[in-house]
C-alpha positions in Angstrom: 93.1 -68.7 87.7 96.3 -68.0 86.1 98.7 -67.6 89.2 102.1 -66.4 89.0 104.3 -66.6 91.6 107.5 -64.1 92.0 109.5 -64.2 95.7 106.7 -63.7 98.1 104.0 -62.4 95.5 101.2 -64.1 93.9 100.1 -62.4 90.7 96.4 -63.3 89.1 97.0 -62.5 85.2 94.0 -64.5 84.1 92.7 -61.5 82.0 95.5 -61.2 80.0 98.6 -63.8 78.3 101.6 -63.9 80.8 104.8 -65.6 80.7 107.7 -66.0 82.9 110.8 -64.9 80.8 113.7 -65.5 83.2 113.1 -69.0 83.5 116.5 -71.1 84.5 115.4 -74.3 83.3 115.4 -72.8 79.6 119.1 -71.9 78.3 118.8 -68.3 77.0 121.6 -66.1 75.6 124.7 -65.8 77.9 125.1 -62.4 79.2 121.3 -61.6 78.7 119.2 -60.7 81.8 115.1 -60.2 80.9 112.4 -59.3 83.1 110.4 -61.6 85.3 107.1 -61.7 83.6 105.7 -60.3 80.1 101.8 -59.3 80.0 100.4 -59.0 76.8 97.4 -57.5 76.4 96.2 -58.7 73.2 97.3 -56.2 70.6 97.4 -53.4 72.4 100.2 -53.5 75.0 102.7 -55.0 76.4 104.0 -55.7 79.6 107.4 -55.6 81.1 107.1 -56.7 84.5 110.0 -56.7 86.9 110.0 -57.2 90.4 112.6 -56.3 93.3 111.6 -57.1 96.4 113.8 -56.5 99.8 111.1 -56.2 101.8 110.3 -59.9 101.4 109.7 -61.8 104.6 112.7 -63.1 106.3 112.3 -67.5 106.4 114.4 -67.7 109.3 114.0 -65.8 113.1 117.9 -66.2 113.3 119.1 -63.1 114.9 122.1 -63.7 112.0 119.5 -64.4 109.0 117.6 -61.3 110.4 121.0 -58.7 110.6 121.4 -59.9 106.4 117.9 -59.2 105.4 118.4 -55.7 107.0 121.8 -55.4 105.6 120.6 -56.4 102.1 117.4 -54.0 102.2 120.0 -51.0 103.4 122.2 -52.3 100.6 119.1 -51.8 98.3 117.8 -48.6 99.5 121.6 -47.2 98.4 121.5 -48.9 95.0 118.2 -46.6 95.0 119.5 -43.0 96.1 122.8 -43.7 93.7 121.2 -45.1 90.4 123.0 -48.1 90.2 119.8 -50.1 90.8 118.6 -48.2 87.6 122.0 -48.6 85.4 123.1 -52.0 86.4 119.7 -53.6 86.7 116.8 -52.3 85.9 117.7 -50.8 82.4 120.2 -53.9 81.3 116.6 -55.7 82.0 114.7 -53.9 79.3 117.5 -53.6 77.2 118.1 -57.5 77.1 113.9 -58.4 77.2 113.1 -55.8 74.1 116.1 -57.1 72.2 115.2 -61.0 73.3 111.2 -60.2 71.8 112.4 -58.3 68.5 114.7 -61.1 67.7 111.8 -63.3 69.0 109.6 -61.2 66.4 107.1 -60.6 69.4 107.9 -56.9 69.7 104.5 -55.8 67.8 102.9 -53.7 70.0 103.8 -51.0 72.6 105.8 -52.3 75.6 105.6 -50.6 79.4 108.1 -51.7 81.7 107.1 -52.1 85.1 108.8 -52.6 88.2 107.2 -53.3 91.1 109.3 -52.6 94.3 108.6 -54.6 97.6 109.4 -51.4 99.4 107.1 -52.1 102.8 109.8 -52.0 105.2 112.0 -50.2 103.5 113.2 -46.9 104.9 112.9 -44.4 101.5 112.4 -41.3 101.3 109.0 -40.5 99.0 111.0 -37.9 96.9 113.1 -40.5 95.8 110.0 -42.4 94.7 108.6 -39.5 92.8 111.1 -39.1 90.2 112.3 -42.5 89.8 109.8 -43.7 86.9 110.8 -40.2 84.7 115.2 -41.5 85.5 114.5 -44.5 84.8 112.8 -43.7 81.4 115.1 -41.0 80.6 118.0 -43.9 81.2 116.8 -46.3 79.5 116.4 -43.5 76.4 120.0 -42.7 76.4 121.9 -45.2 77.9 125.7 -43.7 76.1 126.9 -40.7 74.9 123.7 -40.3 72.3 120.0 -41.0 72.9 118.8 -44.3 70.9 117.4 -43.3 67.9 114.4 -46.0 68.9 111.8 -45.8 71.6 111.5 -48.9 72.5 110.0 -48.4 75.7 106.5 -46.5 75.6 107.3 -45.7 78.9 107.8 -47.0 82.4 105.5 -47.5 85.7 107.0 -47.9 88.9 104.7 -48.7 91.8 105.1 -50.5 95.4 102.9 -53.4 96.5 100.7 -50.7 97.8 100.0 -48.9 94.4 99.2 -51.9 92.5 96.1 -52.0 92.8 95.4 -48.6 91.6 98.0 -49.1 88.3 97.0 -52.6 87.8 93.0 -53.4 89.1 93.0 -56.3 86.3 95.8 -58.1 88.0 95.4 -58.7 91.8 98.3 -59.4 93.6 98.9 -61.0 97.2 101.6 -60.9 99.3 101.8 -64.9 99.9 104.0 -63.9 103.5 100.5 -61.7 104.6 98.1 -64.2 104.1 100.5 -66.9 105.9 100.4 -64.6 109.1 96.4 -64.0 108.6 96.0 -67.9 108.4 98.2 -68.3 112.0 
């Protein structure tokens, strides 16, 4: 099995070539910020995967360690309903992993960005869901005053930990904090 681990997921990507491109033990261009994980699917596609997940299981039953989590996922759940999540994060990611791969000369085929949001116990409201993939496409299109004149997104899938499976059926995922509870 070829396992990757993000936060509190466990990703099976044994169909397909993956690799972990924000790795701190490797020194990378200062200032650049890439995805978690690229997914290449032979010479068809390409993978962008990036994963934000506030919903992650709190380590600690501190009342203290608890009150942060909740501030942190409230925190995130703004960063959602304002864009900044999409313009300060999210975009600067494709941005910086597309330009890393072209200068790489691994940008050959069609890339997808992906983000996967850890949204279980997170309080958002659907609609906000709904649109976010076509903003967050049309962002990363035209990012100043002018559209880019290159594509170099394909386009963009945002799902939750629920929707994986139905994007994604190739690549099983597990929430690791899940099957800890199941095992107690």
């Amino acid at each position: 099995m070829n396992a990757a681990i993000e936060g509190d997921f466990r990703f099976d990507f044994s169909s397909a070539r993956v690799e972990r491109l924000d790795r701190p033990e490797i020194t990378m261009p200062q200032g650049m910020s890439l995805v978690d994980f690229v997914i290449e699917e032979g010479s068809r596609l390409m993978l962008l995967v990036e994963i934000k997940d506030p919903s992650r299981a709190p380590r600690s039953t501190h009342p203290s360690a608890q009150t942060a989590i909740e501030k942190s996922r409230g925190e995130f759940v703004r960063s959602l309903e304002t864009d900044k999540l999409l313009s300060e994060d999210l975009v600067p990611k494709a941005r910086d992993s597309y330009t890393y791969l072209h200068l790489m000369r691994r940008d050959h085929t069609r890339m997808i960005y992906v983000v996967l949001l850890g949204a279980e116990k997170l309080s958002v409201d659907p609609a906000l869901l709904l649109n976010f993939k076509d903003r967050l496409l049309a962002r990363i299109r035209q990012e100043a005053h002018e559209p880019w004149q290159r594509d170099y997104i394909a386009d963009c899938v945002v799902v939750t930990e629920r929707d994986w499976a139905d994007a994604f059926p190739n690549y099983p995922l597990v929430r690791l904090s899940n099957t800890i509870d199941a095992l107690a």
